[in-house]
N, C-alpha and C positions, 0 to 999 in steps of 0.2 A: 504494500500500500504506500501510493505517494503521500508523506507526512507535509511537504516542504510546505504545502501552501496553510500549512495550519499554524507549523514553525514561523513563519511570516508574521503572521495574523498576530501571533504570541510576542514577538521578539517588538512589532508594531505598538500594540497592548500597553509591554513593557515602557516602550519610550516615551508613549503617552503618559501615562503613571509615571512615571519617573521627571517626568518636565511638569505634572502639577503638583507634585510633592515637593522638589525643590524651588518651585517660583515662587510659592507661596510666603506671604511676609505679613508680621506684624505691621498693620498699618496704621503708625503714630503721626500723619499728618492733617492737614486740614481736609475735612468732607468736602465735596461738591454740593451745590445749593440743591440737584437734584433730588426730588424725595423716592423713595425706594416702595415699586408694587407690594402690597403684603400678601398677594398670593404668589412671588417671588419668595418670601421669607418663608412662609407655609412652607413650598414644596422642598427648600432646602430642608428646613426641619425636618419632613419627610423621609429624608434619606438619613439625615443622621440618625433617627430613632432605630434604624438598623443596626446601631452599634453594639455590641457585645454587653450584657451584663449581667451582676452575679444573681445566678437563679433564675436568669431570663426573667427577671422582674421590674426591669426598664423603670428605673426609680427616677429618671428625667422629667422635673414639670419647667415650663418655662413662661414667663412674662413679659410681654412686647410692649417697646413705647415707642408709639411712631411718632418722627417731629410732627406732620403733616394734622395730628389729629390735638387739638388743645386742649384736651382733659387729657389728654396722656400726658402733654408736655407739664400741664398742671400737677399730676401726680409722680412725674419724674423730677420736677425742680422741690417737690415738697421732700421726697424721699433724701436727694441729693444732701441738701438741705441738713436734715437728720442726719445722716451720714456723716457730712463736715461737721457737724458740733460733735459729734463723737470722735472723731478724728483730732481734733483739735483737744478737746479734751485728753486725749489717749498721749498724745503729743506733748503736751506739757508739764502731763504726769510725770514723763520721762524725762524732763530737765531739756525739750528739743526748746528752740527761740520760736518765738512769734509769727517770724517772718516765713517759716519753714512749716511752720505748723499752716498758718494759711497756704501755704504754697500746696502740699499735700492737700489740708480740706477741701478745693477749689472743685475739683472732679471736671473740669473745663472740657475734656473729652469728654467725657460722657455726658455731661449734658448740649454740645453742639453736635452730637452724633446722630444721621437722621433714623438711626435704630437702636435702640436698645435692648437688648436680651438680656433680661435676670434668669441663669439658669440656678432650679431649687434641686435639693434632694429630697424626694418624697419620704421619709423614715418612717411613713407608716405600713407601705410594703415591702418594708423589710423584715425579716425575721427577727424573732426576742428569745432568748435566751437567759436563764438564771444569774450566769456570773459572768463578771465584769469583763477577762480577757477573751470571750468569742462575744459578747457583744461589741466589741471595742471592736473587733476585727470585721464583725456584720457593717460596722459603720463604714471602717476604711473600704468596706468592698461596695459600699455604696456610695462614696465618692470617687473609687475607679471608676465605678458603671457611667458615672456623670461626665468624669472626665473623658474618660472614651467619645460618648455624645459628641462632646464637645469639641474635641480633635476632628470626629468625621462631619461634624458640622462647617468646623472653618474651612476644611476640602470642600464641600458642595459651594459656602459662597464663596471661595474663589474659581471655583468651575461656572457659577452665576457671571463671573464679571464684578463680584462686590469686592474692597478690600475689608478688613476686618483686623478687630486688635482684642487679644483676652484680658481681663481685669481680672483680680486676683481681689480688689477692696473689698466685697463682701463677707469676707471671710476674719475680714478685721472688724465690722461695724452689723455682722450678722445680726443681732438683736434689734440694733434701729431699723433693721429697713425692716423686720416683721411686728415692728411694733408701729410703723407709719405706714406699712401698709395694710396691720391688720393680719398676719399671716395666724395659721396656728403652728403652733410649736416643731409638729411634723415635719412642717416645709422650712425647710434650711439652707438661704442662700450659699450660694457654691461662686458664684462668677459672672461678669457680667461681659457680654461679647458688645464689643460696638461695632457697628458697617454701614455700610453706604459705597457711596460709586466714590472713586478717587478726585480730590479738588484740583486744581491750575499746575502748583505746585509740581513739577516733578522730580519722580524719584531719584533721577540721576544725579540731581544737583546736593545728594545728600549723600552720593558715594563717595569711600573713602580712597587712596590713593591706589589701592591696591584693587578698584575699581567693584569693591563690594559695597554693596548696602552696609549700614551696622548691624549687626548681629544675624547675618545670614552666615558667618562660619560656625564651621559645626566639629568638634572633636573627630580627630579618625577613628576608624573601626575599631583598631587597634586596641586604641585609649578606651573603649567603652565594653569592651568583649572580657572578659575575666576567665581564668584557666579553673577547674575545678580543684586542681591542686595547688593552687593559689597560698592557700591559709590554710593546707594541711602540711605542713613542713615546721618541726619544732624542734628544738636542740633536744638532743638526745633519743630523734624518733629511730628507729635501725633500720625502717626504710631509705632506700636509696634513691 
């Protein structure tokens, strides 16, 4: 049997995959004033909820604020809002300055971002357990499941055409935003995704000399692969 034209097809596949997995970039600069369809956002979500999770229990809920709609924008600058007074407070506790504390509180992406995504963990389809280290460990697997989502999610919008950046703040000010938006306890911010279509600005003008983006290098294989015999080797072991 002729295989080649299949090898093709595969090795094709491959290249394609491999060219949206590496283009892919945090995108930290200005939005475009365009506002973004949200059955665009819909169908990317779509695909990310394909993502692997533990027990096949898909603990992903998520919360859209579109700029275009002004009761979102009204309940994202209220949230925001909450958030920066926790921040700031959190900030000062620690001995940070003023100046720096506002500069964190500000959340300035995320609020000129024409989407935002609060992605939660659902913890109420997750499993309960008696004692504390497999429920600890129910929880980590329930923020893998989200995180996964969320990886295959920022793949579909840049397969969309949108750029996209993850936020990690929710995870500092978890409490304010389920207490300004009213959440129950269950649902427990995990992160928030910002996108829209790219502004004026181009990317180029923000490469470094070595003609990469910032943080588009990545450790070699190398450097991230580990030998199993690694940390089994101790003074005095008689293997060789």
């Amino acid at each position: 049997m002729n295989m080649g034209g299949k090898d093709s097809q595969a090795h094709e596949f491959n290249r394609a995959f491999k060219e949206i997995v590496e283009s892919r970039r945090s995108y930290k600069l200005p939005f475009s004033s365009k506002n973004v369809d949200p059955e665009m956002i819909e169908r990317c979500i779509d695909l990310a909820r394909w993502a692997p999770s533990a027990h096949n229990e898909q603990p992903w809920r998520f919360i859209i604020f579109y700029r275009q709609d002004e009761t979102h924008v009204a309940i994202r600058g209220k949230m925001l809002d909450a958030m920066g007074a926790r921040y700031t407070a959190d900030l000062l506790a620690g001995d940070q300055t003023p100046g720096a504390s506002k500069g964190r509180a500000s959340n300035t992406r995320l609020r000129q971002a024409p989407v935002l995504i609060l992605a939660l963990l659902d913890g109420s389809v997750m499993d309960m357990y008696p004692d504390e280290p497999r429920q600890a460990a129910e929880q980590v697997m329930g923020e893998q499941s989200v995180a996964a989502c969320l990886q295959t999610l920022l793949l579909a919008l840049h397969v969309a055409g949108l750029k996209a950046c993850w936020f990690c703040a929710p995870l500092f000010a978890g409490t304010a935003i389920q207490e300004e938006l009213r959440l129950p306890e269950t649902l427990i911010p995990q992160a928030f995704i910002a996108t829209g279509y790219g502004g004026s600005i181009e990317q180029s003008s923000f490469q470094r000399p070595d003609g990469r983006m910032a943080g588009s290098t990545r450790k070699e294989v190398s450097e991230v692969i580990l030998s199993p015999l690694d940390f089994l080797h101790h003074v005095g072991d008689d293997h060789e």
